[in-house]
Backbone bond lengths (Angstrom), bond angles and torsions (degrees), N, CA, C in turn:
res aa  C-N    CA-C-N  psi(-1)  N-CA   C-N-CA  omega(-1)  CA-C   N-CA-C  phi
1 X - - - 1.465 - - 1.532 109.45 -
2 X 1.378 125.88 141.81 1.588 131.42 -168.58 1.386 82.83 -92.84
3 X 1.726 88.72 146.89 1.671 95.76 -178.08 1.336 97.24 -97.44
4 X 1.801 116.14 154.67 1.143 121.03 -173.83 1.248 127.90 -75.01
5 X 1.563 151.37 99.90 1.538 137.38 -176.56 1.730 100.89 -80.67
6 X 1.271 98.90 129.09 1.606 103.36 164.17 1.428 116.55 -54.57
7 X 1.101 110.22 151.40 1.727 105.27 162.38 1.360 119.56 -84.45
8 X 1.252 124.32 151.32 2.036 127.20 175.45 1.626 82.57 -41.50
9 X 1.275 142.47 -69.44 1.648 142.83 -130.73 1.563 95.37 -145.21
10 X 1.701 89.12 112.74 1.926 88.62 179.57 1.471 93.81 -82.38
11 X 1.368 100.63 146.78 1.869 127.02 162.96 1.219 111.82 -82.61
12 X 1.011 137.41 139.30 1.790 135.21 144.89 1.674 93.95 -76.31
13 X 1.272 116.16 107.24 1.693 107.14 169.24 1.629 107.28 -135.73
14 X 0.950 115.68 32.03 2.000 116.63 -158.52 1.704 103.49 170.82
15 X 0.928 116.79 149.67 1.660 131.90 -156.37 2.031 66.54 -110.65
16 X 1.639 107.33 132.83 1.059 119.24 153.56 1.644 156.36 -54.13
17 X 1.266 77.14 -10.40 2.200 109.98 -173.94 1.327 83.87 64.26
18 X 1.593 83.26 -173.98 1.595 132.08 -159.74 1.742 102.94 71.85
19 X 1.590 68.39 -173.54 2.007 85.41 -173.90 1.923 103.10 -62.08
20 X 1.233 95.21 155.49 2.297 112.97 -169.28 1.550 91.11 52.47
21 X 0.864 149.70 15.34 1.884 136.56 173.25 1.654 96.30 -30.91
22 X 1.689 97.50 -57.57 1.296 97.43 -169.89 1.678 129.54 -45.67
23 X 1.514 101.11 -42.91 1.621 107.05 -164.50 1.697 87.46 -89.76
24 X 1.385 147.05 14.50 1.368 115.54 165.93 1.524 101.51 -118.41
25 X 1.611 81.08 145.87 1.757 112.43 175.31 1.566 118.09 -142.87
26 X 1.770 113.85 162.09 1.412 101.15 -171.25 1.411 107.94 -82.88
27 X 1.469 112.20 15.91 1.537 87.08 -157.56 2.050 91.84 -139.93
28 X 1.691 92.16 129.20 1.767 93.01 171.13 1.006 141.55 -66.14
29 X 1.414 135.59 179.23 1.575 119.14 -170.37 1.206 120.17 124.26
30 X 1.524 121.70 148.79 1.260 121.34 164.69 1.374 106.92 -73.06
31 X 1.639 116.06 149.98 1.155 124.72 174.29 1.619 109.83 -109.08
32 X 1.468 119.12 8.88 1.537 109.04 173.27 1.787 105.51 -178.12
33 X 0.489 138.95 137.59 1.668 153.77 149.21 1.935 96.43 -18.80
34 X 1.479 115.28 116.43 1.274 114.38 177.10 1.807 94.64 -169.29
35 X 1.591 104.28 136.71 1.126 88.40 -166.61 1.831 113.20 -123.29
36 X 0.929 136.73 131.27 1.362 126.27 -142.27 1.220 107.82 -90.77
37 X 1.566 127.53 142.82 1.311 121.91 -161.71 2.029 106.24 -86.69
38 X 1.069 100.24 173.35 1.843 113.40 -158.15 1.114 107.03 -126.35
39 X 1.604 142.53 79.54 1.659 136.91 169.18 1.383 99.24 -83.62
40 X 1.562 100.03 171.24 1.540 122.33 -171.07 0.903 123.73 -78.32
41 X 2.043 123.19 14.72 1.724 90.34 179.46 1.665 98.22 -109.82
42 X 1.216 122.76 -162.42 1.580 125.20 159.86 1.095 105.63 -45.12
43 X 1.514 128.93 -64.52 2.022 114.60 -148.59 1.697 98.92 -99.59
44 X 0.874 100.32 94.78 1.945 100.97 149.53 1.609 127.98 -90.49
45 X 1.812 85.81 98.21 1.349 109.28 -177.21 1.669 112.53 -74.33
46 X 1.371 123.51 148.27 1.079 115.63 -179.50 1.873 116.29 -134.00
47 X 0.911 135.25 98.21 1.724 129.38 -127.09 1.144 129.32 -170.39
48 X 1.099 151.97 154.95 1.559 147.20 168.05 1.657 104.27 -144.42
49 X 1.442 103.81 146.83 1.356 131.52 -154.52 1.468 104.47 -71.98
50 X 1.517 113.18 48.09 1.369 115.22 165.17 1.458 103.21 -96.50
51 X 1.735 118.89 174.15 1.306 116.11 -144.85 1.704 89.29 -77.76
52 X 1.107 142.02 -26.38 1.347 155.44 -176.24 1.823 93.70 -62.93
53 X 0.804 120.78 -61.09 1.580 133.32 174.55 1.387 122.35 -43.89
54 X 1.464 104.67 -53.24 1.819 129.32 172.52 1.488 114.50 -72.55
55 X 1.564 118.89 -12.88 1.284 117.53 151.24 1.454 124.70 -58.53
56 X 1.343 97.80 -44.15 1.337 91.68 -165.12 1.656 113.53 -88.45
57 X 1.408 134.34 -17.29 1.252 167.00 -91.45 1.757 79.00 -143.02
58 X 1.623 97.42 -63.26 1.572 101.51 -155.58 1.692 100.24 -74.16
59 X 1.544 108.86 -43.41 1.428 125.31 164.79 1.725 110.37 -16.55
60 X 1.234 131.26 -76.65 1.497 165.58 -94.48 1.970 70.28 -137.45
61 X 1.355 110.44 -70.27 1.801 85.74 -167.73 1.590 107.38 -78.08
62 X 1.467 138.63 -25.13 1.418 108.55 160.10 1.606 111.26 -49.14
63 X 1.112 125.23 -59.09 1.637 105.04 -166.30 1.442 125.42 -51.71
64 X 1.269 101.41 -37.89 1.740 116.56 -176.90 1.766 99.28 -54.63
65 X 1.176 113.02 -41.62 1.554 137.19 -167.24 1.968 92.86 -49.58
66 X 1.652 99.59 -76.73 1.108 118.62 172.16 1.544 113.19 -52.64
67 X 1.142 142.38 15.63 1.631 131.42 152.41 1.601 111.45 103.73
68 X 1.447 107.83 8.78 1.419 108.75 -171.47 1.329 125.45 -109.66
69 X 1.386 110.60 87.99 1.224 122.67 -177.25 1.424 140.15 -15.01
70 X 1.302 90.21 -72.51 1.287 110.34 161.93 1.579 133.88 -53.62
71 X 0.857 85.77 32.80 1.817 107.95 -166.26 1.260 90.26 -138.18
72 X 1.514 142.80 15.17 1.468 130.35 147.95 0.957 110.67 -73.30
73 X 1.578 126.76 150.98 1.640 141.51 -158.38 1.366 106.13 -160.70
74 X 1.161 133.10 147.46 1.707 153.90 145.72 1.508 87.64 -84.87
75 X 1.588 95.18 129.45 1.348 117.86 167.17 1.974 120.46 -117.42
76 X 0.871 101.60 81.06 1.907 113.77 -167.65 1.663 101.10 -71.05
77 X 1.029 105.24 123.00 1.782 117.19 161.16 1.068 121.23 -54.43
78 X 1.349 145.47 109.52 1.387 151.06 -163.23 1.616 94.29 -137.41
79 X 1.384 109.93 99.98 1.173 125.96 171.58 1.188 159.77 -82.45
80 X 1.874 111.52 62.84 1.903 114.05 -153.97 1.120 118.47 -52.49
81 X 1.736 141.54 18.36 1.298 109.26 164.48 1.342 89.19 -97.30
82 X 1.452 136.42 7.48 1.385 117.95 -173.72 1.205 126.68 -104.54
83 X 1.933 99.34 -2.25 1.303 120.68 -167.65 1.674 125.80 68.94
84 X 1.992 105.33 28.21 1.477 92.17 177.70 1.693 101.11 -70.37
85 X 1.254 133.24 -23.23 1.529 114.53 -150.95 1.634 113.49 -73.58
86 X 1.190 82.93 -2.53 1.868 98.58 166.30 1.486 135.11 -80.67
87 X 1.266 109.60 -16.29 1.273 134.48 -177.59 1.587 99.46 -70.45
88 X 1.424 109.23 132.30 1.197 121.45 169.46 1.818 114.04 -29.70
89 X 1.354 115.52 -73.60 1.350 105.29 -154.54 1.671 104.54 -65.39
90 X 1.209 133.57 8.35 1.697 143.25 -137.49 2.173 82.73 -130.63
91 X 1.502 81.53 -43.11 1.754 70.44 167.94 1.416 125.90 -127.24
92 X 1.374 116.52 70.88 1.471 144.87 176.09 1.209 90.42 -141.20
93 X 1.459 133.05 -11.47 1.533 109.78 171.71 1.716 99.52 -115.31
94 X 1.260 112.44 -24.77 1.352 107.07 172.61 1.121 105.51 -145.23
95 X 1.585 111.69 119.20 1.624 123.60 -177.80 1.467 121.40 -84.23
96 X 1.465 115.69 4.69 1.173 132.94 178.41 1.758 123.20 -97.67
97 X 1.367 83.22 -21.13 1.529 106.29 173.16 1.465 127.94 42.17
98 X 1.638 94.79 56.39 1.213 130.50 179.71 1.728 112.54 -113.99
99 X 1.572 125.67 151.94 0.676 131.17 -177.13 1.638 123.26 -113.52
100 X 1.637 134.43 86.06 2.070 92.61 69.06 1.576 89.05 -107.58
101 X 1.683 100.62 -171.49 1.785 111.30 164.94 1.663 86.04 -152.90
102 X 0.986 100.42 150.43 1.853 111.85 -171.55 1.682 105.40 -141.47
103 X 1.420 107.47 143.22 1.625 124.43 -167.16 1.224 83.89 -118.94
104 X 1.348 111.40 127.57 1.652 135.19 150.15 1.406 109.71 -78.86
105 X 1.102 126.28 100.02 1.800 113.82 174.04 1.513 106.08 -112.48
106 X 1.178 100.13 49.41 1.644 108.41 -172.99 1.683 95.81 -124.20
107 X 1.327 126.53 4.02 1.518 129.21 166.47 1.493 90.75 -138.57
108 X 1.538 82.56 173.07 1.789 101.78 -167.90 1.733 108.24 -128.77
109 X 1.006 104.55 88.42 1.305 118.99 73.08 1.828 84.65 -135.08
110 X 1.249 119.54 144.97 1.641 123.08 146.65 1.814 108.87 0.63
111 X 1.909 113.51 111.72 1.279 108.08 167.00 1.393 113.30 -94.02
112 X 1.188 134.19 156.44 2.081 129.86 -179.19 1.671 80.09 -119.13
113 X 1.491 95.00 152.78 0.897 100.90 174.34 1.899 108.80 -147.00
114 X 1.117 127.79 104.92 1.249 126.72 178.81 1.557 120.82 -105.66
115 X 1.473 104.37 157.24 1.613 111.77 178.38 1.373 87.55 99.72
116 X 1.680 120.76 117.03 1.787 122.28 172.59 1.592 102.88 -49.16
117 X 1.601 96.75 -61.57 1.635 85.43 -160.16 1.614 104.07 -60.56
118 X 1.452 151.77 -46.78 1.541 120.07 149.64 1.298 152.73 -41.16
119 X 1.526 113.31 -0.33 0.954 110.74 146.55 1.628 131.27 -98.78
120 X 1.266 116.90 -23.92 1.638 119.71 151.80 1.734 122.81 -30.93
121 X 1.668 78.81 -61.58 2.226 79.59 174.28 1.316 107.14 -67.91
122 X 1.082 122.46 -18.43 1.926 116.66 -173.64 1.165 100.90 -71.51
123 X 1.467 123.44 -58.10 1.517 126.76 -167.87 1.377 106.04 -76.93
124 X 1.553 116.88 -21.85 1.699 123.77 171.99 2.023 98.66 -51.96
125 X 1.654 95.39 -68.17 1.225 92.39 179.74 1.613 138.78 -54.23
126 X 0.848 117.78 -42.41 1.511 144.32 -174.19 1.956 96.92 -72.40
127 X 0.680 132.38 -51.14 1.481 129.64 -179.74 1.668 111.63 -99.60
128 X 1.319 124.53 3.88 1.550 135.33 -176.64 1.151 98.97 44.64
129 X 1.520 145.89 51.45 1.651 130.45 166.34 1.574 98.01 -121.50
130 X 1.018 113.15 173.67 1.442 138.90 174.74 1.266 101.12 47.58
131 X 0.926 154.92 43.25 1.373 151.99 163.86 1.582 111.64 -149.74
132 X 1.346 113.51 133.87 1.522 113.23 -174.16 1.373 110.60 -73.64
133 X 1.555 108.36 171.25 1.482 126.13 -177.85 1.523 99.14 -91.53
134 X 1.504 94.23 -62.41 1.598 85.94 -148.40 2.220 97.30 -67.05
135 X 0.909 90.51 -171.64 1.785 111.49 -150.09 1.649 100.16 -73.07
136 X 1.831 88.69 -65.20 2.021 101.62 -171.58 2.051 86.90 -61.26
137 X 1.297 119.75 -68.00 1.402 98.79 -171.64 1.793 127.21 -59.11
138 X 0.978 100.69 -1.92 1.834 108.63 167.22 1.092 94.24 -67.96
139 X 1.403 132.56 -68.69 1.181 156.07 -133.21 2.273 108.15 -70.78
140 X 1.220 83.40 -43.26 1.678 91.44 176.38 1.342 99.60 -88.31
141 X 1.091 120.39 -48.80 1.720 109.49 168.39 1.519 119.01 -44.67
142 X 1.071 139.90 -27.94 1.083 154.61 -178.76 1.665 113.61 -78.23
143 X 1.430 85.77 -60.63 1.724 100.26 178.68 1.740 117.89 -45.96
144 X 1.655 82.93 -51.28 1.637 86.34 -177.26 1.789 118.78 -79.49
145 X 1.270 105.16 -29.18 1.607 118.15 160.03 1.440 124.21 -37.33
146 X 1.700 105.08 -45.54 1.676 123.27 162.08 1.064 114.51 -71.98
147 X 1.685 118.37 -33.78 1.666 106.07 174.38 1.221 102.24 -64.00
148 X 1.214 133.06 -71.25 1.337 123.62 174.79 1.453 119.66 -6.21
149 X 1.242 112.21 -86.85 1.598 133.08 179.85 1.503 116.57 -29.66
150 X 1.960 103.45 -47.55 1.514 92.50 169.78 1.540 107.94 -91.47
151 X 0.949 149.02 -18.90 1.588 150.45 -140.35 1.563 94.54 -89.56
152 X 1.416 113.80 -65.40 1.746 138.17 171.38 1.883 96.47 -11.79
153 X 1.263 95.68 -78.89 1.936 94.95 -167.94 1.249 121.02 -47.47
154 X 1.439 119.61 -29.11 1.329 130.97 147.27 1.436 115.29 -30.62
155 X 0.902 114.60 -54.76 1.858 115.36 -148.12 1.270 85.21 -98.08
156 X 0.955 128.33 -38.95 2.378 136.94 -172.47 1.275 116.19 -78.08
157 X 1.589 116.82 -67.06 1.466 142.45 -171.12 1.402 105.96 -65.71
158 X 1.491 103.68 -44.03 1.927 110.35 -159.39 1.660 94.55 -110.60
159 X 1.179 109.71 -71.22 2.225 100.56 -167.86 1.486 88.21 -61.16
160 X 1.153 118.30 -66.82 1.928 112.57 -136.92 1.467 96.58 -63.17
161 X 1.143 101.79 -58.27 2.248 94.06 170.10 1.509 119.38 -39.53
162 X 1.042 110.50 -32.81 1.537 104.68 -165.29 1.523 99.39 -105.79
163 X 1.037 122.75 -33.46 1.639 123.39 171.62 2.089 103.30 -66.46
164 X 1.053 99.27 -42.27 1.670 101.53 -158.13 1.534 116.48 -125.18
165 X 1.294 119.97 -20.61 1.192 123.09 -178.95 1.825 118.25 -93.00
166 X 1.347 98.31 -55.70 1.496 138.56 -166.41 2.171 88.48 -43.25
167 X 1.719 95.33 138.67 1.683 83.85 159.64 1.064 134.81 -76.25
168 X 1.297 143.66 -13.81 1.244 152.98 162.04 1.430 125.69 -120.08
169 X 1.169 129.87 135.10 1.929 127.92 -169.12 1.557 81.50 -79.29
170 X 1.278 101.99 127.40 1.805 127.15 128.51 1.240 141.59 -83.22
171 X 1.509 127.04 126.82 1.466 111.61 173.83 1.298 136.67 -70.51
172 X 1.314 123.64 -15.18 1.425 142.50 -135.03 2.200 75.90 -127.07
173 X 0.801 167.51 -110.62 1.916 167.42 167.65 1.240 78.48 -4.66
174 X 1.575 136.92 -67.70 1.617 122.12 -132.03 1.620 91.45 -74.60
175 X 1.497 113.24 -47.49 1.683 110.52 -150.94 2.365 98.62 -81.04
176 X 1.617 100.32 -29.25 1.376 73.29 157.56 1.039 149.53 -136.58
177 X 1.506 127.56 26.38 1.412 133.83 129.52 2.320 110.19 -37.37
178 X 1.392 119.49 -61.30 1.397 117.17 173.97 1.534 92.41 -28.02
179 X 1.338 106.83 -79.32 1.965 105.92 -165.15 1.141 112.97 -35.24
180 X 1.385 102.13 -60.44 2.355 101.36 170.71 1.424 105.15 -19.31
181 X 1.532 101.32 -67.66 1.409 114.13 -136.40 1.794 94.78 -72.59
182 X 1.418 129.86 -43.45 1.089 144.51 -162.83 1.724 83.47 -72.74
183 X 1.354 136.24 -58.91 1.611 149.93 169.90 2.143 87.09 -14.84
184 X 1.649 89.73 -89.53 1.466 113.17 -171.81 1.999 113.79 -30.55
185 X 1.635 116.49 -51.58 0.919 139.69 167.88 1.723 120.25 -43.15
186 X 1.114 100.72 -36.81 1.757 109.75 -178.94 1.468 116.47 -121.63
187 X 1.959 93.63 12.54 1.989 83.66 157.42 1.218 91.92 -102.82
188 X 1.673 130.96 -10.62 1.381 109.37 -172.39 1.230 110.75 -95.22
189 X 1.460 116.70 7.05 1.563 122.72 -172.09 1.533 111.74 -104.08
190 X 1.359 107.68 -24.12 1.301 111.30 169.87 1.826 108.41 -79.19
191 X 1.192 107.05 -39.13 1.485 122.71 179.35 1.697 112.63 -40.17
192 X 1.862 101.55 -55.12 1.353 121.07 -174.45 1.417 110.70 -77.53
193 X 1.211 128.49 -30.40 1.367 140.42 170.08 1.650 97.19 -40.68
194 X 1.068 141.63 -72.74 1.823 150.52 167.85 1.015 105.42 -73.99
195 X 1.702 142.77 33.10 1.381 116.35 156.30 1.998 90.48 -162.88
196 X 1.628 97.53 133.89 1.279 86.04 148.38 2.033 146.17 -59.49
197 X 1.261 84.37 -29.71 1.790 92.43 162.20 1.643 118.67 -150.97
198 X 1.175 99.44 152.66 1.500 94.80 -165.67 1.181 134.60 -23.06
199 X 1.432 125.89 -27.36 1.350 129.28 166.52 1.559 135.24 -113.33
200 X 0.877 104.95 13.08 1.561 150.58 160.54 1.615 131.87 113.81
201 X 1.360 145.64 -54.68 1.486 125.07 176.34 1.688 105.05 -123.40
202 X 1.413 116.90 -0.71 1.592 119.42 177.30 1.800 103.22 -104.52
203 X 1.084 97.16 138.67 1.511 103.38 148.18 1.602 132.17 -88.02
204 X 1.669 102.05 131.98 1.436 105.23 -168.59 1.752 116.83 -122.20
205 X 1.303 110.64 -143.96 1.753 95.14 179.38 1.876 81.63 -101.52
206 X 1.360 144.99 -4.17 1.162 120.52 176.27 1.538 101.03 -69.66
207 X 0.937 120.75 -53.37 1.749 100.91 -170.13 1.934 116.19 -81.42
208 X 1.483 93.51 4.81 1.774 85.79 173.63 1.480 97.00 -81.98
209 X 1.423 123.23 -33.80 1.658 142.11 -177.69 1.784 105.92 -62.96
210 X 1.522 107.36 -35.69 1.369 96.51 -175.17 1.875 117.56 -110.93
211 X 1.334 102.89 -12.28 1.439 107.30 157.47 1.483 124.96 -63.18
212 X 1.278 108.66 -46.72 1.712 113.44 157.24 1.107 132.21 -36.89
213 X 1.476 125.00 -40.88 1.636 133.84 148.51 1.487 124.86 -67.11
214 X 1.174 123.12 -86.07 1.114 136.86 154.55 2.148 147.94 -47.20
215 X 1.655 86.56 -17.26 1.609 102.51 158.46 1.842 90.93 -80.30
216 X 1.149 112.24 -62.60 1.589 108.12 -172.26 1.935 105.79 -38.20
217 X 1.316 100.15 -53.91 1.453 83.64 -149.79 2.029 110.21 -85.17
218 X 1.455 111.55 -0.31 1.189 114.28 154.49 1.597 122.92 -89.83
219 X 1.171 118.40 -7.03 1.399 100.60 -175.94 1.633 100.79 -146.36
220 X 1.696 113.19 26.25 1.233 85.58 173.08 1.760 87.78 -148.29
221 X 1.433 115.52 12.22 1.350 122.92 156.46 1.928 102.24 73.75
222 X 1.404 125.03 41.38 1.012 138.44 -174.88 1.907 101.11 -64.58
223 X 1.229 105.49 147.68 1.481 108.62 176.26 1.798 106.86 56.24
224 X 1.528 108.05 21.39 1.857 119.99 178.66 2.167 91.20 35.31
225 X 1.205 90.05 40.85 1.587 86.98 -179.99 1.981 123.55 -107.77
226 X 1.503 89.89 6.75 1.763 100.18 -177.35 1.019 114.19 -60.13
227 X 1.484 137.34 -54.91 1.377 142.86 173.16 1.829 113.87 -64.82
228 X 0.559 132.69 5.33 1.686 139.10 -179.14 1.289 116.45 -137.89
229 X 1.482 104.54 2.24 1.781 113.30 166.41 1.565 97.62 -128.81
230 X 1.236 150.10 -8.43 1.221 159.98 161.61 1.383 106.86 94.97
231 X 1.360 143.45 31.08 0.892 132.97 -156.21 1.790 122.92 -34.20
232 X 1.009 89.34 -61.75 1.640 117.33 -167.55 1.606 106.62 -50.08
233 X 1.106 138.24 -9.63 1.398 168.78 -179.48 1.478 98.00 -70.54
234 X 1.349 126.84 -30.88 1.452 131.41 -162.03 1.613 105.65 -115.40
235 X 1.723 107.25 61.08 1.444 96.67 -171.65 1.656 139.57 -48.87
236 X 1.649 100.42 -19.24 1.318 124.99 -160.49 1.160 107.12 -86.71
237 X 1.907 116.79 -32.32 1.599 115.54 -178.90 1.383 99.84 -93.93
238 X 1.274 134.59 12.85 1.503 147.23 -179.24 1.432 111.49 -79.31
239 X 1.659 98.01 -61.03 1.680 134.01 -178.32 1.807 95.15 -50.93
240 X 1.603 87.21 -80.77 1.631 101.60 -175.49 1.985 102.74 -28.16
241 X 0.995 99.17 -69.45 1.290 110.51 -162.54 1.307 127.49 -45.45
242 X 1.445 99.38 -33.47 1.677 130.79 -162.68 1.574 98.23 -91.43
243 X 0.976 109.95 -34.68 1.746 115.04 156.74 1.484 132.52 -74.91
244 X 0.761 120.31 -45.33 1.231 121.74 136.25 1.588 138.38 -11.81
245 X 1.402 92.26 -75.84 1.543 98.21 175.74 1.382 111.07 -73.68
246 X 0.947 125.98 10.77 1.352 128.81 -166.75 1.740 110.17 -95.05
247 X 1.174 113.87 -8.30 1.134 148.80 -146.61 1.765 106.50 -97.56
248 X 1.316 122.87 82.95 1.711 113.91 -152.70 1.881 102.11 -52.17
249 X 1.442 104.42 -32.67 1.516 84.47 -168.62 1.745 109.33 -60.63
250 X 1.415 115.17 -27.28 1.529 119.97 -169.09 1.258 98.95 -68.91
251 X 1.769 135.20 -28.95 1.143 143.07 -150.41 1.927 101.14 -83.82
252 X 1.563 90.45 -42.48 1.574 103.96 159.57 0.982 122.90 -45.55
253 X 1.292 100.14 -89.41 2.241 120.34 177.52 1.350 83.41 -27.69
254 X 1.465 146.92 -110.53 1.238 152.76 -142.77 1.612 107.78 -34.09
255 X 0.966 141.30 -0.81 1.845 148.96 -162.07 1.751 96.20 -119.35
256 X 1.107 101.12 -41.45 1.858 104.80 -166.40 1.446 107.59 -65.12
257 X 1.613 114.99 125.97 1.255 114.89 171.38 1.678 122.60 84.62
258 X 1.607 108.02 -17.37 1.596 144.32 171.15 1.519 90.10 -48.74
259 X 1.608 122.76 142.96 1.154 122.98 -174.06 1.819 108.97 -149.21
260 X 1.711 82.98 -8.76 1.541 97.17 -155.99 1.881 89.78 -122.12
261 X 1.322 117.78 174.44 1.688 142.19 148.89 1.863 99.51 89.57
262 X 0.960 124.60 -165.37 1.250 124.62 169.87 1.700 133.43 -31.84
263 X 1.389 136.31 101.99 1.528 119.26 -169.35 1.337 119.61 -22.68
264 X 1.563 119.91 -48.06 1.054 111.44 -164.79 1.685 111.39 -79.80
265 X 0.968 135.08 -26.56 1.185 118.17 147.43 1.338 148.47 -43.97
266 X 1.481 118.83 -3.63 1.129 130.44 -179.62 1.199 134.19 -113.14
267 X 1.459 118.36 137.15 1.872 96.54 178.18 1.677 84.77 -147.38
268 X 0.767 117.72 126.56 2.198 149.49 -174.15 1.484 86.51 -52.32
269 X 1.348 90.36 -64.05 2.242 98.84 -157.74 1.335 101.15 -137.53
270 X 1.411 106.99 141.28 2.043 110.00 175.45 1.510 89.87 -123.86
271 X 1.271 90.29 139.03 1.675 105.78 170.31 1.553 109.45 -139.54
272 X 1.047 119.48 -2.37 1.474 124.42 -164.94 1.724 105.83 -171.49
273 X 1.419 109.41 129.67 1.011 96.86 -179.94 1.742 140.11 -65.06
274 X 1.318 91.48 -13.80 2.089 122.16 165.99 1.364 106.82 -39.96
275 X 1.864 112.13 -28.21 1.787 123.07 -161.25 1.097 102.46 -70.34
276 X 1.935 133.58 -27.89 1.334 133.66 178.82 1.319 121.18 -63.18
277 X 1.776 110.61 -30.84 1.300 108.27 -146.45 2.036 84.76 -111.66
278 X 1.241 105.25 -18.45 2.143 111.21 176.35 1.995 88.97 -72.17
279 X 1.284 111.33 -34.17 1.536 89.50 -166.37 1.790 112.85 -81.03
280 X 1.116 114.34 -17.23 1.346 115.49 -165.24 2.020 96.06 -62.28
């Protein structure tokens, strides 16, 4: 194989292959006039049931769980292999044109709010749940919330592309992104070893933020990559995890925006909570 020399000045001149080739480009922006639809409660979520998505999904049904109204939401399917997050009205709420982005229409004027882990602390804040009071426990909640945030692209951006997406397997991406990811896997395993949840005996939005990555990819074989990353090796993020999901509101969040795997796992759009029990 000829080894690759960079050029002085990279071109965008050729769609890169592999899987989404199509939807990536260097450059941001809406690519067309599209206008995003408007249900009746406060949060208009906008999203698909990727683990970034199921944060927020699962987020939105613990609170509802807990009595808080205002934590009703329309959840609209916005679909990146199809390239909606490009659509104008999809990026007036998020110019990054990433998925989810969520409308507060419960203040005036309308707040957007993009980036999962910013919207977790928003709805953390705004409803006072899942997030601690006192300061030092804010503080590790936070910490590990950011591990999350940076650790995640690792395991998505770098292994799962290059293990599962990418047009051709490499050894040199495949063997070290795995180490990352196996790296990432055994700080949270040593972590869970001394704590029932990441920050020790409460559950917060750091582990609704980090079960979404990592509950997926130990127990639900994401990127068909469990056996060739050892999953099962990590009894503690197994435990953690496996508890977790156990959890009906998480069982929810995980269905919203779902388009793909068994019917009954899936529901396109939630607008009402009746949508769980019409889809079965």
């Amino acid at each position: 194989m000829a080894q690759y020399t960079p050029p002085e000045v990279w071109l965008w001149d050729q769609e890169s292959g592999g899987t989404f080739a199509s939807i990536n480009r260097p450059v941001a922006g809406a690519t067309g006039e599209k206008i995003l639809p408007v249900g009746k409660h406060p949060m208009q979520l906008y999203s698909l049931a990727t683990p970034n998505g199921v944060k927020v999904t699962v987020m939105l049904e613990e609170l509802l769980a807990l009595g808080h109204t205002g934590a009703e939401y329309d959840a609209y399917l916005i679909n990146i292999a199809e390239g909606n997050q490009f659509g104008s009205g999809f990026v007036a709420i998020n110019p990054n044109s990433k998925i989810p982005a969520l409308l507060d229409r419960s203040t005036n004027p309308a707040t957007r709010v993009f980036e999962s882990g910013a919207i977790l602390i928003y709805l953390a804040e705004k409803f006072g749940e899942f997030y601690p009071e006192d300061s030092a426990a804010r503080a590790e909640c936070l910490s590990w919330l950011m591990w999350q945030m940076g650790a995640a692209p690792y395991l998505g951006g770098g292994f799962g592309h290059f293990y599962a997406y990418a047009p051709e397997k490499f050894e040199y991406p495949i063997n070290r992104y795995a180490m990352e990811v196996k790296r990432q896997l055994d700080v949270l395993d040593q972590n869970l070893a001394q704590r029932r949840y990441l920050c020790g005996d409460e559950y917060n939005i750091a582990d609704i933020a980090t079960y979404a990555w990592y509950g997926a990819l130990v127990l639900h074989n994401i990127y068909d990559a469990a056996k060739f990353l050892d999953v099962a090796a990590y009894k503690h993020v197994v435990r953690w995890a496996t508890e977790i999901e156990a959890r009906p509101t998480v069982q929810r969040g995980r269905r919203v925006n779902r388009v793909w795997g068994p019917e009954e796992t899936r529901l396109s759009e939630r607008h009402d909570a009746g949508d769980f029990d019409a889809a079965q």
